[in-house]
C-alpha positions as CSV (number, residue, x, y, z in Angstrom):
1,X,21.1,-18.9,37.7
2,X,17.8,-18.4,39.0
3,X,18.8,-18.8,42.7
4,X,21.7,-16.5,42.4
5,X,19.4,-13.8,40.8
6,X,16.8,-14.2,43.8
7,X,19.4,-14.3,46.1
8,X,20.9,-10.6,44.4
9,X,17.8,-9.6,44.5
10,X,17.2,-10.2,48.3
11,X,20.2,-9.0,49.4
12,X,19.4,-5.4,47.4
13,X,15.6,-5.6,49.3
14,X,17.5,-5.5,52.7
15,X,20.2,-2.8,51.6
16,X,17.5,-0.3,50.5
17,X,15.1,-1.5,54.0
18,X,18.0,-0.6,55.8
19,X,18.6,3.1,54.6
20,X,17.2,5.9,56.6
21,X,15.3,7.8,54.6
22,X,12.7,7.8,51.3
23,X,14.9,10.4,50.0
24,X,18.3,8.3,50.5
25,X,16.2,5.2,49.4
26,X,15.5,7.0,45.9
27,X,19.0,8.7,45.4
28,X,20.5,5.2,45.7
29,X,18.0,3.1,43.2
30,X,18.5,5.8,40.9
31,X,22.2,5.7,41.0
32,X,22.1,2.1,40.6
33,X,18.9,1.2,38.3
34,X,18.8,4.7,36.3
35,X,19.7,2.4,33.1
36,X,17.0,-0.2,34.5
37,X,14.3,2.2,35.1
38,X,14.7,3.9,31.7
39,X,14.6,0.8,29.7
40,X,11.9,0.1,31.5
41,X,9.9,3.1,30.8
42,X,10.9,3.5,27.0
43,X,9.8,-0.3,26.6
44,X,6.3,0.8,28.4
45,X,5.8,3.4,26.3
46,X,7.0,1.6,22.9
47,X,4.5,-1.1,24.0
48,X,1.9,1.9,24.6
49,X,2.3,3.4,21.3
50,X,2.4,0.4,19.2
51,X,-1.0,-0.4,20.8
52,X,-2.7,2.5,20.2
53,X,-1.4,2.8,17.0
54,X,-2.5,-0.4,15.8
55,X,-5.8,0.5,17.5
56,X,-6.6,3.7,15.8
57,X,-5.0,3.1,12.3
58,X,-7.2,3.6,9.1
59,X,-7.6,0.0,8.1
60,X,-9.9,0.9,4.9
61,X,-9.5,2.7,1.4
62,X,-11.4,4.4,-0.4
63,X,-9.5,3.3,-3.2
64,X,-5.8,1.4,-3.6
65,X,-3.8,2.2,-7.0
66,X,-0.3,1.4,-7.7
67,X,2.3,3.2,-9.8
68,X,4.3,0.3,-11.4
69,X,8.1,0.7,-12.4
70,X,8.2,4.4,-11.7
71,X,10.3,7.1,-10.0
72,X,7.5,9.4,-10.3
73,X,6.5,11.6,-7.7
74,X,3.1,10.3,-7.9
75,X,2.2,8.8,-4.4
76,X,1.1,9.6,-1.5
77,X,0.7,13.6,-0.4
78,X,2.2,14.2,-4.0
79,X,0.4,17.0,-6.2
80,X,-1.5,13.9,-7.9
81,X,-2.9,12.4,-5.0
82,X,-4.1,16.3,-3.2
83,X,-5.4,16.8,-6.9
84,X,-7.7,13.8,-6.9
85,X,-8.7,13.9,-3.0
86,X,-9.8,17.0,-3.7
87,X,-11.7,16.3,-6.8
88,X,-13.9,13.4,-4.9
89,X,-13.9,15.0,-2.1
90,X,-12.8,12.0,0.3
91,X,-12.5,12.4,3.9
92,X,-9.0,10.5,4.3
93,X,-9.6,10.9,7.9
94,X,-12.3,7.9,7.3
95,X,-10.4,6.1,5.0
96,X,-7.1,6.4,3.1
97,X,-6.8,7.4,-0.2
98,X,-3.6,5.1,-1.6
99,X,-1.6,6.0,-4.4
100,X,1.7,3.5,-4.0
101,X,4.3,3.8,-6.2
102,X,7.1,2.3,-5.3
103,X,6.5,-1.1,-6.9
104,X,8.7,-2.8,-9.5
105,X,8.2,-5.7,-11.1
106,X,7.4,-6.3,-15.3
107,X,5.8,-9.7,-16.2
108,X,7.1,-8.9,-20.1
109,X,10.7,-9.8,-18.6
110,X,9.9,-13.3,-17.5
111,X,8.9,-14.9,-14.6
112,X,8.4,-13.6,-11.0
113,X,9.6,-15.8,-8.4
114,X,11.6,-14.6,-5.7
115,X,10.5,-10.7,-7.0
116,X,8.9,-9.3,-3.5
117,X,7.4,-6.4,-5.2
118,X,5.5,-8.7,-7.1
119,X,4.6,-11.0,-4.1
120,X,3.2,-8.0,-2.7
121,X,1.0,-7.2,-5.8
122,X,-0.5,-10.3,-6.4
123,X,-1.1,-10.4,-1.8
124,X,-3.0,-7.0,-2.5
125,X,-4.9,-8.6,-5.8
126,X,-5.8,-11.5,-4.4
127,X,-7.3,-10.0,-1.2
128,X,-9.2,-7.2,-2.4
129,X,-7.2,-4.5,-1.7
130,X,-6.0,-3.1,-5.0
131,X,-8.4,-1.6,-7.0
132,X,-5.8,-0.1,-9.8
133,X,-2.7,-0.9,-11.5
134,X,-0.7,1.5,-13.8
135,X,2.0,-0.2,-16.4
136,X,3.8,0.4,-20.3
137,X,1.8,-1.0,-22.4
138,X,3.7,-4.4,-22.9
139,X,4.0,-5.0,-19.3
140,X,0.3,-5.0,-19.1
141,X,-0.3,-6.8,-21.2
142,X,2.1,-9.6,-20.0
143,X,0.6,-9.3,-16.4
144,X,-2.7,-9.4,-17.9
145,X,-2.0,-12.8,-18.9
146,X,-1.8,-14.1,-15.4
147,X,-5.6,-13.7,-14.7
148,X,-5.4,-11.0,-12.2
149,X,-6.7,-8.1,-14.1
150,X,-10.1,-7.8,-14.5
151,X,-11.8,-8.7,-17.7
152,X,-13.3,-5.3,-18.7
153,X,-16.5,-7.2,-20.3
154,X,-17.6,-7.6,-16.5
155,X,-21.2,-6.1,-16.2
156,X,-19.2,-4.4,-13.0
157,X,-17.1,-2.5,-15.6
158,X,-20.8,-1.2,-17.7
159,X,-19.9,2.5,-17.0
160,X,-16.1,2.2,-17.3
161,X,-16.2,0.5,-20.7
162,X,-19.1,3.1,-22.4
163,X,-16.7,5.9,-21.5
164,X,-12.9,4.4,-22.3
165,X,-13.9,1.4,-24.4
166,X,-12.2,3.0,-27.5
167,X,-8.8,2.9,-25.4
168,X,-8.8,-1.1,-24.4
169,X,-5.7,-3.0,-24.2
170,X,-6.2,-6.4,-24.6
171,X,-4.3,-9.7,-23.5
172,X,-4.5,-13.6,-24.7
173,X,-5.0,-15.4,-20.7
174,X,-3.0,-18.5,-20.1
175,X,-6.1,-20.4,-19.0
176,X,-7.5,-21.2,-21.9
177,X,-10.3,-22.5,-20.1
178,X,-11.4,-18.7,-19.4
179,X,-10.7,-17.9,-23.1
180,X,-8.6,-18.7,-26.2
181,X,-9.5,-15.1,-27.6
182,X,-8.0,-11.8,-26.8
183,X,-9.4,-10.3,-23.2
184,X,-9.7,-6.7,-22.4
185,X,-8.0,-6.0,-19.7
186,X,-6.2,-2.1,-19.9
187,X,-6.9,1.1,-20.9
188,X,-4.6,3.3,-22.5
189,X,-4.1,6.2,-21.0
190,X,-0.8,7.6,-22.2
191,X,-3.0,11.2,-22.8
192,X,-3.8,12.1,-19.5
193,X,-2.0,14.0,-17.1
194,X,0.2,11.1,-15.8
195,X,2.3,11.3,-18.8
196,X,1.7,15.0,-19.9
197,X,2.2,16.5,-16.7
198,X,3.8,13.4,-14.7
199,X,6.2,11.7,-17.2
200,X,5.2,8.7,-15.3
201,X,6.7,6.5,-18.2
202,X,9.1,7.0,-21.3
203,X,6.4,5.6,-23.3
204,X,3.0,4.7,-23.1
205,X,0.7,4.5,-19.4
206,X,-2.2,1.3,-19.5
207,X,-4.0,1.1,-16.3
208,X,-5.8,-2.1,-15.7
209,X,-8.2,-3.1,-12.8
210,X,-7.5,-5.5,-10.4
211,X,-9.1,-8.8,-10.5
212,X,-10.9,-8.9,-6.9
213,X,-10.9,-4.7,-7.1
214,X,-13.9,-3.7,-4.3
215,X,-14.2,0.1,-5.7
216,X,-14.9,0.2,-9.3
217,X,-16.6,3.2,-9.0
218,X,-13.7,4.9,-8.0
219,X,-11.7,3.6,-10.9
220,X,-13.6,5.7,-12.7
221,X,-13.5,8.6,-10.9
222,X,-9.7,8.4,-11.1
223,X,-9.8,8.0,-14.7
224,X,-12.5,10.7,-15.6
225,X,-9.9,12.7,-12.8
226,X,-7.3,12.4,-14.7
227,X,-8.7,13.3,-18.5
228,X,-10.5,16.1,-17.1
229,X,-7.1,17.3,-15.7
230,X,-5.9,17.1,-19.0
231,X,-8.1,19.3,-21.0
């Protein structure tokens, strides 16, 4: 295969060496390697892009939330997320702003193996990325079960909990190891403008913190964001 393609491939080098002129030379490899040439350059410039995109993409958040089991318009570029850019005032030129809402999954209904939303979740707990979670009230407290929501008594959660500490949601953790006794793990925030102005959920709207969540701080902006909103 190989000697036949160098042998082709010789036998072109001395047609085109043998025509007169550059201009000849080009008419004829464009006639007969137009299809070669632009696969050629739209794989260059695929390369290219991928490249620099992967180069220059925002890697880092200001903060990460997701919208659980919701149709929503609540992510990102929706009038939510432009209401509480502008309210903190982050440069999401720097670093994004996430609000991701298209995630389904609900702990309450048994067990999540094979669920890829969920996969996702617990990839974005476990490495720091998400800083907030939004779920009903029962699903929360199912998922809060599973250890992955921060315990709210954390001396990380001080400013959160003197605020909202009248809304907590609690849940019982299977490692009974950690505790035996109810946890704090949610705060109830079926009042604000996700459900008054949103309709984010039928029912009732808990948003917990993830268990490895790097911007605290912000949770709280987004939760004094969205009371103020609601006034």
């Amino acid at each position: 295969m190989m000697e036949r393609l160098k042998s082709w491939f010789r036998q072109e080098k001395e047609k085109i060496r043998n025509i007169d002129t550059f201009r000849a030379k080009a008419e004829y490899i464009w006639q007969y390697y137009y299809l070669w040439i632009i696969g050629i350059v739209c794989a260059v410039s695929i390369t290219g892009f991928v490249i620099y995109r992967y180069n220059t993409a925002i890697k880092e958040n200001w903060f990460f939330i997701t919208f659980t089991n919701t149709y929503a318009d609540v992510g990102n570029d929706s009038g939510l997320w432009d209401g509480f850019v502008e309210y903190t005032g982050y440069d999401t030129t720097v670093k994004n702003v996430e609000f991701n809402n298209i995630s389904f999954f609900d702990c309450a209904q048994g067990k999540m193996a094979g669920n890829e939303y969920y996969q996702m979740f617990v990839a974005h707990t476990d490495t720091g990325t998400l800083d907030a979670v939004t779920m009903e009230k029962q699903s929360l407290e199912a998922l809060g079960s599973t250890g992955r929501l921060m315990d709210l008594n954390d001396e990380r959660c001080a400013s959160i909990m003197e605020k909202y500490g009248d809304r907590l949601v609690y849940s019982v953790p299977y490692d009974e190891e950690y505790s035996r006794d109810p946890v704090p793990v949610g705060i109830d925030i079926s009042d604000s403008i996700l459900m008054s102005e949103y309709s984010i959920y039928p029912e009732s709207c808990v948003l917990g913190i993830g268990s490895q969540a790097q911007h605290i701080d912000v949770v709280e902006q987004f939760l004094d964001y969205i009371f103020e909103e609601a006034k």
